[in-house]
C-alpha positions in Angstrom: -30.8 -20.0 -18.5 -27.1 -19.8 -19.0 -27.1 -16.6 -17.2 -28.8 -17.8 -14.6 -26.4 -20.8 -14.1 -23.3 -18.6 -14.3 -25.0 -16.3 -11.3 -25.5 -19.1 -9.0 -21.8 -20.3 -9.6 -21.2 -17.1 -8.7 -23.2 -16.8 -5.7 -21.7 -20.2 -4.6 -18.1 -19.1 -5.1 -18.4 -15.9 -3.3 -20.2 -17.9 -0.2 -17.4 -19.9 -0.4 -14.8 -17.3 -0.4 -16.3 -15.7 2.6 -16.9 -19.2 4.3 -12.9 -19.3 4.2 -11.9 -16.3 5.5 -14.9 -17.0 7.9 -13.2 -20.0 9.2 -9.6 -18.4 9.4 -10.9 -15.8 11.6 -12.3 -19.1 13.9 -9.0 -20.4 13.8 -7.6 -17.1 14.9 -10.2 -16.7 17.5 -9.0 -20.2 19.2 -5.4 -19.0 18.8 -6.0 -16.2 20.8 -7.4 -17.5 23.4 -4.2 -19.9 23.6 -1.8 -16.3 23.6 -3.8 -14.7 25.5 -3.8 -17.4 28.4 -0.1 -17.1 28.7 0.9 -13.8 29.3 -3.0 -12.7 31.1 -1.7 -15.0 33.9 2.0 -13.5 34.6 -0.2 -9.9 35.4 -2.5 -12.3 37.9 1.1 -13.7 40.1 1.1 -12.0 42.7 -3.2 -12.3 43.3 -2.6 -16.1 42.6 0.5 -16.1 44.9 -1.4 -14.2 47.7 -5.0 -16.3 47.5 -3.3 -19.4 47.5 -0.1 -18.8 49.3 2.6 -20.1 47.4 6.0 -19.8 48.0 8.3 -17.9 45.3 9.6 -21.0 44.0 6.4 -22.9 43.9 4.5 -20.1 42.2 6.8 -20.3 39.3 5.2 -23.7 38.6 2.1 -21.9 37.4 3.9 -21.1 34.6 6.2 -23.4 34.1 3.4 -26.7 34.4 2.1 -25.0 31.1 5.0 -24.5 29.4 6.5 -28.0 29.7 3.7 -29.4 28.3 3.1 -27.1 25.6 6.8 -27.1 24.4 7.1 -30.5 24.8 4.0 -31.4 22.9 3.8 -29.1 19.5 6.3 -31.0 17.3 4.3 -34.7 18.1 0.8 -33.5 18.3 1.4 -31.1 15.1 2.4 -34.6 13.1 -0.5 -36.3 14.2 -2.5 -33.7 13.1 -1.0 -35.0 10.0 -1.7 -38.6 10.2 -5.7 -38.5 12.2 -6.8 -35.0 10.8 -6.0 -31.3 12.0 -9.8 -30.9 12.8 -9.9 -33.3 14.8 -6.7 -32.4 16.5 -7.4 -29.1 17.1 -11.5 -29.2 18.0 -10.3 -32.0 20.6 -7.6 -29.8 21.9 -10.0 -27.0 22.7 -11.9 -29.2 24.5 -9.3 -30.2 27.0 -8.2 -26.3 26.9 -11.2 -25.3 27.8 -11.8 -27.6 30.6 -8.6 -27.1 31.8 -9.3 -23.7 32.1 -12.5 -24.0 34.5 -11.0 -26.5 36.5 -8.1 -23.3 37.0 -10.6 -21.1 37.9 -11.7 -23.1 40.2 -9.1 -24.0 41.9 -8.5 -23.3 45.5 -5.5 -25.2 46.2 -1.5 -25.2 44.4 -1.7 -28.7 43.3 -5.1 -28.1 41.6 -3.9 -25.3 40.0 -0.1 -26.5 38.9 -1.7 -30.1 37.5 -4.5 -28.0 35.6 -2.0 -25.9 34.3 -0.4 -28.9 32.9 -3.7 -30.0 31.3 -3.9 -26.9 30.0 -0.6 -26.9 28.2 -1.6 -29.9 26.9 -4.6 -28.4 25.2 -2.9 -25.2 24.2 -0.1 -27.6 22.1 -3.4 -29.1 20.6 -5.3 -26.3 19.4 -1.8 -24.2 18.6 0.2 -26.7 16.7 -2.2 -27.2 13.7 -3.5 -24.5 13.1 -0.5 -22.8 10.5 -1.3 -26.3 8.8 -4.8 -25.5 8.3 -3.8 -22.1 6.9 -1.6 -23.3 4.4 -3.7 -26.2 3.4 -7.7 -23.6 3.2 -5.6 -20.8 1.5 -3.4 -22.3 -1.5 -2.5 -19.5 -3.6 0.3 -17.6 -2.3 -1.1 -14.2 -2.2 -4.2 -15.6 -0.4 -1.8 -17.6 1.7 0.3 -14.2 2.8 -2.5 -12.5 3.8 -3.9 -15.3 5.9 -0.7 -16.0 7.3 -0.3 -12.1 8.3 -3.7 -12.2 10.2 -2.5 -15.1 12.0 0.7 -13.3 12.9 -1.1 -10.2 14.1 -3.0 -12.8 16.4 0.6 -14.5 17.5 2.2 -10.9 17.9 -0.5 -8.9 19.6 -1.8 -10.8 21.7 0.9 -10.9 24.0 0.4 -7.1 24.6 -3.7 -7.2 24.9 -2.8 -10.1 27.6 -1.2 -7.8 29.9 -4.0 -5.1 29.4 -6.9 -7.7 29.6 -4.9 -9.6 32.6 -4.9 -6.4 34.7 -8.5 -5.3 34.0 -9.5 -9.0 35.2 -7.6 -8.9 38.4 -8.5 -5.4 39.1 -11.7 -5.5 38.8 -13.1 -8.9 39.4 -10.3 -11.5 40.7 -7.2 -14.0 39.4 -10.2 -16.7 38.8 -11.8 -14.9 35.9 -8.5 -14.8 33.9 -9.3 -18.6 33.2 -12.9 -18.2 33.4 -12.7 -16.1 30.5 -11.9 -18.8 28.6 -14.9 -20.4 28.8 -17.4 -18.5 26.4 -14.6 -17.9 23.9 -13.5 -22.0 23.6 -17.3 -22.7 23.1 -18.3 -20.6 20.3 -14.8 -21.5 18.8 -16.0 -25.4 19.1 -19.4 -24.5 17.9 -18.0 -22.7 14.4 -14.9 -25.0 14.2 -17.4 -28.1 13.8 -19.3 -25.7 10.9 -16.8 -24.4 8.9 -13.2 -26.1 9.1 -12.3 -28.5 6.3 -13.0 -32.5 8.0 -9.4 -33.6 6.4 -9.1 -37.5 7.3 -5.8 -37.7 7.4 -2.9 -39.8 6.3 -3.3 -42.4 8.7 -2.0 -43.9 11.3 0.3 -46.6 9.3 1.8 -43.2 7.9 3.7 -42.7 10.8 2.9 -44.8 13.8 6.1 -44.6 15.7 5.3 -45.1 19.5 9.1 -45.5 20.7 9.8 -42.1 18.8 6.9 -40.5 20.1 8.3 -41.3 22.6 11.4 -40.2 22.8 10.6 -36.6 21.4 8.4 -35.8 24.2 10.9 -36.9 26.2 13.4 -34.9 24.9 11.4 -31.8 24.2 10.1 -31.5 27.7 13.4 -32.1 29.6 14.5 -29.4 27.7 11.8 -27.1 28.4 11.9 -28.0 32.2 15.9 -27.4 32.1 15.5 -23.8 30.4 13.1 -22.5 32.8 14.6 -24.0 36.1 18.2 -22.9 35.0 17.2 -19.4 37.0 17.0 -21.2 39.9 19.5 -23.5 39.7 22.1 -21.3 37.4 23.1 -22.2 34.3 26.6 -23.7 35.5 25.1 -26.0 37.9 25.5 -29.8 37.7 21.7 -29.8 37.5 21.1 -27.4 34.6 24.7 -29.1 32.5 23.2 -32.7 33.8 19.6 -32.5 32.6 20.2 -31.0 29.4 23.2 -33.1 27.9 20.2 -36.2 28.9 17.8 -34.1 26.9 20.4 -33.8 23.9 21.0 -37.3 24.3 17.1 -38.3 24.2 16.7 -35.7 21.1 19.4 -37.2 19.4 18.2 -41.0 19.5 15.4 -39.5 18.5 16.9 -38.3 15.4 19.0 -41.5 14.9 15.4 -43.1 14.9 13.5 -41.1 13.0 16.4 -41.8 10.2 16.3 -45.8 10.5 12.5 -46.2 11.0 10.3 -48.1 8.6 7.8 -45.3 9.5 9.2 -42.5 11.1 7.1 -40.4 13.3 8.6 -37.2 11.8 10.3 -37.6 8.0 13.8 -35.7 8.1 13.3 -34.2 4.9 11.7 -31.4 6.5 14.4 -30.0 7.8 16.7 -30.2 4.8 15.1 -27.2 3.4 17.3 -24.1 4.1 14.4 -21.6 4.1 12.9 -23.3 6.5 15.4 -24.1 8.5 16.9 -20.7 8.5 13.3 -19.1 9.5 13.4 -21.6 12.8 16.5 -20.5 13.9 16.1 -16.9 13.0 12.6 -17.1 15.2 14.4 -18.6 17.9 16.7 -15.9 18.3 13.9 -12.6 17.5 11.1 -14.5 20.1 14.4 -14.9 22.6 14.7 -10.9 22.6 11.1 -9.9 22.3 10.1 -11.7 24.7 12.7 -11.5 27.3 12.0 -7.6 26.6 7.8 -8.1 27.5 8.5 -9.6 30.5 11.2 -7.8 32.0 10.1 -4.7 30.6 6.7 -5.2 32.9 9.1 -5.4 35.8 10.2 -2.2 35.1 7.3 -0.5 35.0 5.8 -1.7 37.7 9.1 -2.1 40.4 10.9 1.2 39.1 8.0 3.3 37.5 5.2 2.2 40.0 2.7 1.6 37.4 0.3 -1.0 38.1 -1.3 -3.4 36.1 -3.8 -1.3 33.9 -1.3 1.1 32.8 1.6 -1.3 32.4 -1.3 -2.8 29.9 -2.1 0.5 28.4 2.2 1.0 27.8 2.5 -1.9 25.7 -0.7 -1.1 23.6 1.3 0.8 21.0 2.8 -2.4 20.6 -0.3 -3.9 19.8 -1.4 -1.6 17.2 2.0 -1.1 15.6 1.3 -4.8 14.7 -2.3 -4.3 13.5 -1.2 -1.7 11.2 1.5 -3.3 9.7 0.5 -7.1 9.6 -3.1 -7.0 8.6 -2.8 -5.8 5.2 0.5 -4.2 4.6 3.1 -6.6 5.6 1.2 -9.3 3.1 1.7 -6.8 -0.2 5.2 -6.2 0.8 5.5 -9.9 1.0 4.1 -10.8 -2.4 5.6 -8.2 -3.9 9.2 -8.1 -2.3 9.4 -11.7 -0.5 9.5 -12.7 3.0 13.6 -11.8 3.4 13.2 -8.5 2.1 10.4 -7.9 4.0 11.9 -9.7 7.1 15.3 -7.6 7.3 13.6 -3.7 8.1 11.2 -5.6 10.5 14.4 -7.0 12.6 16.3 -3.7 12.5 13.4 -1.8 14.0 13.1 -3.8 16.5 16.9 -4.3 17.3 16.5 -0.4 17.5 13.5 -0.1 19.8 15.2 -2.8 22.2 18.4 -0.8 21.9 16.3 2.2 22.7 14.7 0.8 25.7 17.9 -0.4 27.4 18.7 3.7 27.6 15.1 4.3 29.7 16.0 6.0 33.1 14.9 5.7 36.3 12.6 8.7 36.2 11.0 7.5 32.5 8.7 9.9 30.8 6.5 7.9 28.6 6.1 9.8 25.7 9.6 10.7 25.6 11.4 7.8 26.8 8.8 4.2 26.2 7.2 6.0 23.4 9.3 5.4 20.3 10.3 2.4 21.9 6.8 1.0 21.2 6.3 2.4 18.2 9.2 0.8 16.8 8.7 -3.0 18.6 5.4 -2.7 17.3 5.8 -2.0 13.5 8.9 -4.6 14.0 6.9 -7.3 14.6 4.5 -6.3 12.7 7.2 -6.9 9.2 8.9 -9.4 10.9 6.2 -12.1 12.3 4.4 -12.2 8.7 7.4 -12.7 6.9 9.0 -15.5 9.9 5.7 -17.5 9.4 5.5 -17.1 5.8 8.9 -18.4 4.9 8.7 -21.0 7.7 5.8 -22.9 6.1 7.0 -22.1 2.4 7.9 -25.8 1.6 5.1 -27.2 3.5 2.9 -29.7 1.6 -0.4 -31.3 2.8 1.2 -34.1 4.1 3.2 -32.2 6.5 1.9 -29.0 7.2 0.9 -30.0 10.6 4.7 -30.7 11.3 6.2 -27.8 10.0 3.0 -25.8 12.1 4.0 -27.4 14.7 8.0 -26.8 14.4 7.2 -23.1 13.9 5.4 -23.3 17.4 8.0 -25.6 19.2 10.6 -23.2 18.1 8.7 -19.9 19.1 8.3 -21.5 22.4 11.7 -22.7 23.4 13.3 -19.1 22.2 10.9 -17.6 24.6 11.3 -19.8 27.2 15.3 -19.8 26.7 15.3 -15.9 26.4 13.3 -15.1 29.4 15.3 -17.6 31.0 18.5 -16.0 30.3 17.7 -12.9 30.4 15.8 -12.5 33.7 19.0 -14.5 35.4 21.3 -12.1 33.8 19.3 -9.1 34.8 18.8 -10.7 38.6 22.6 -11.0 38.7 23.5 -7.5 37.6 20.8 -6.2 39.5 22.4 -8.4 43.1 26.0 -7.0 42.1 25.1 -3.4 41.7 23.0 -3.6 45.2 26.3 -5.5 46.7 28.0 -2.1 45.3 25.5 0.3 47.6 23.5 1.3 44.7 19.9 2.5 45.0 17.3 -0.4 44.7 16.6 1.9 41.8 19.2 2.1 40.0 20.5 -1.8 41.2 17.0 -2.9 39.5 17.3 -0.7 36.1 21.3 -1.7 35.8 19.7 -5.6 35.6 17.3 -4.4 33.0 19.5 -2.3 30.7 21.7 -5.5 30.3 18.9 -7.5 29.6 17.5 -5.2 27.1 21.1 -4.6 25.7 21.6 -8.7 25.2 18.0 -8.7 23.9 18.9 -6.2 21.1 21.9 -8.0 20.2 19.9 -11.0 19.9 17.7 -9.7 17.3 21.3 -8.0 15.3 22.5 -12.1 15.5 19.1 -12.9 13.8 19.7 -10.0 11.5 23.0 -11.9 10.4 21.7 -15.0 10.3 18.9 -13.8 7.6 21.5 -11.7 5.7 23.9 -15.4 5.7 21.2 -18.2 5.4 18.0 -17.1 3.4 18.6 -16.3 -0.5 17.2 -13.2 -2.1 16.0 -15.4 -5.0 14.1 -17.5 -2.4 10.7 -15.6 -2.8 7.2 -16.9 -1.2 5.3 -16.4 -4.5 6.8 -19.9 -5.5 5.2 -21.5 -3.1 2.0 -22.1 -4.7 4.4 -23.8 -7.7 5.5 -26.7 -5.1 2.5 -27.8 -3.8 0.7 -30.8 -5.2 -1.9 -30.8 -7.6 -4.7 -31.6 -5.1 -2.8 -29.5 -1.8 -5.8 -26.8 -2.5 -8.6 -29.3 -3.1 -12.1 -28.2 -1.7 -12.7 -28.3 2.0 -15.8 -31.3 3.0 -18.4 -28.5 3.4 -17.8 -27.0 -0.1 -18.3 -30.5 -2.0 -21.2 -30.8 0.1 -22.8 -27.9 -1.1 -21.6 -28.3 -4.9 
């Protein structure tokens, strides 16, 4: 008989093991559908610009409608994941994803379009925010916690490139509408196993942290930023407009802080950010996603305006980036984190891809790909592969159950603004270099690849600054394994489903 309890204990621990990993890869799934939404729809521009006839300055609205409002919302709706329940927070933020998404498809006018792409963003911030919070709160021992973490990063990492692929297959073959229509059948299983498998947490509650004029405030803030980084092409970053809106966003973020520090309840406790790992791994991402991403976007441009591939092989290019990242984050990136830490591990991840940005910058006009994207590739890929696993590791690394939806939500809200900021920067620098060098009598050619070397140069300097600030601000003695030593004593307690069952 005592054999025969100890096998079904068994049986029930290993269904419960595989229910876990189960519900990461449903975590992941709605992840990806959030990454994959926002590069699929820069390959679908010029379709979308076409159909619908929007002017150059309108159409970047498509993108920028999303990325206000998923900028603007991570760092709130990631702490009231915190104080309602991440479930909830992140089943009802597929929802309005989802919809969002058919209502784009649907569309057949710019307004439709720009104001669902807002809705959008606002479901994306949802779904997005809590989800490293889940993570940290399902998987509680650090070696479980790496490897969950590095799945997650592979998500965060590759799907950028398999958005390009997927987004030129979709146009190509069917039209721009399908590149939100696909969204459909992946944001309903996703609900359907979310509701099944994710751990109900209640919550802290509202009283925890029920601070409306913060709230306030932080949106404010976060989304004046994020409309001032992306409109600075357009209006130059010297312009009273650009200097204007973003010393009020300072001002907004920093009554927001002055808030946060005299409030009763504070939306968002400070203490968060006293912590120099995590800190340190914010401002390091900021500066890596400000290169990498400046480097995806421009680096399309390339191919496409200079090289004259179009959308499927600009796609099929960046798929050794893609699998550089599987092979290195699923798996071996999480051994080399247990075993060395997450700076150790971080450092070679950054160099490589300082190295295949530097290497990029040198591609001519008449690029071979094997010889001259190639290594490129390969090296961006194994990069990010090190260097996302580690970032996301050490960024949650303090995180307890009470806010791991915050710091989940910090990670994304930084990860965002360096992209958005990079690409910002980046694509007005490269414009500028690009106009002088045509003022010069320079091929359109050579005026175009002049702008992209000096955007790939600056992006590979970028990364070296984050290469610095890793060497200067995270300890070698800081290592991830102590993580599991800070948590409280119930921070791993069993998800609703498993007590159920027991």
């Amino acid at each position: 008989m005592a054999q025969g309890h100890r096998g079904s204990i068994e049986k029930f621990n290993q269904q419960r093991e595989r229910q876990r990993w189960i519900a990461l890869v449903v975590l992941c799934a709605g992840f990806l559908m959030i990454i994959l939404d926002q590069t699929i729809v820069n390959v679908a521009l010029p379709s979308i610009q076409t159909d619908l006839q929007f002017s150059p300055s309108g159409l970047a609205w498509v993108v920028n409608a999303y990325l206000i409002a998923f900028g603007g919302l991570l760092l709130l709706v990631g702490r009231l994941g915190d104080l309602i329940g991440r479930r909830r927070i992140f089943l009802l933020g597929l929802g309005v994803f989802t919809s969002a998404s058919l209502v784009c498809g649907l569309a057949e006018s710019q307004t439709v379009l720009v104001a669902a792409r807002f809705v959008q963003g606002i479901g994306g911030a949802m779904t997005a925010a809590v989800i490293l919070g889940m993570i940290v709160t399902m998987f509680p021992q650090a070696s479980e916690q790496t490897k969950a973490i590095s799945v997650y990063s592979f998500v965060a990492a590759a799907g950028g490139a398999v958005g390009l692929l997927a987004g030129g297959v979709l146009t190509q073959a069917l039209s721009w509408h399908w590149i939100f229509f696909v969204n459909l059948p992946i944001g309903a299983v996703t609900a359907f196993y979310a509701r099944r498998l994710l751990p109900n947490d209640p919550g802290l509650g509202l009283e925890h942290g029920a601070d409306i004029p913060g709230a306030v405030l932080l949106v404010s803030a976060l989304m004046l930023s994020v409309y001032t980084i992306v409109e600075a092409g357009h209006y130059s970053w010297g312009s009273a407009h650009t200097l204007g809106l973003g010393a009020v966003a300072l001002a907004l973020l920093g009554a927001f802080v002055w808030r946060q520090a005299s409030a009763q309840n504070p939306l968002i406790s400070l203490r968060v950010f006293r912590s120099r790992t995590v800190t340190g791994a914010n401002l390091i991402q900021v500066l890596m996603v400000a290169g990498i991403f400046g480097m995806f976007f421009l680096g399309a441009l390339y191919m496409q305006r200079v090289l004259r591939y179009d959308a499927i092989e600009v796609g099929l290019a960046f798929l050794p980036v893609a699998l550089g990242i599987a092979a290195m984050s699923l798996g071996f990136a999480a051994r080399l984190i247990n075993r060395f830490g997450g700076r150790a591990t971080l450092l070679p991840g950054l160099v490589l891809l300082a190295a295949g940005l530097g290497l990029f910058s040198r591609a001519p006009v008449h690029a071979h790909y094997v010889s001259d994207l190639l290594p490129s590739m390969v090296l961006l890929g194994i990069g990010a592969g090190l260097a996302f696993p580690a970032l996301m590791t050490l960024a949650m690394s303090t995180a307890t159950r009470e806010d791991s939806g915050l710091v989940s939500g910090l990670v994304n809200t930084t990860q965002q603004v360096g992209g958005a900021l990079g690409l910002a920067v980046l694509a007005t620098l490269s414009a500028t270099q690009s106009s002088s060098a045509r003022a010069d009598g320079r091929s359109v050619a050579d005026s175009l690849i002049s702008g992209y070397h000096l955007a790939f140069t600056i992006g590979s300097g970028l990364v070296i600054a984050a290469i610095v600030l890793t060497a200067v601000l995270l300890r070698p003695e800081e290592r991830t394994a102590a993580n599991s030593e800070a948590l409280p004593a119930d921070y791993g307690r069993e998800p609703e489903y498993v007590q159920q069952a027991a």
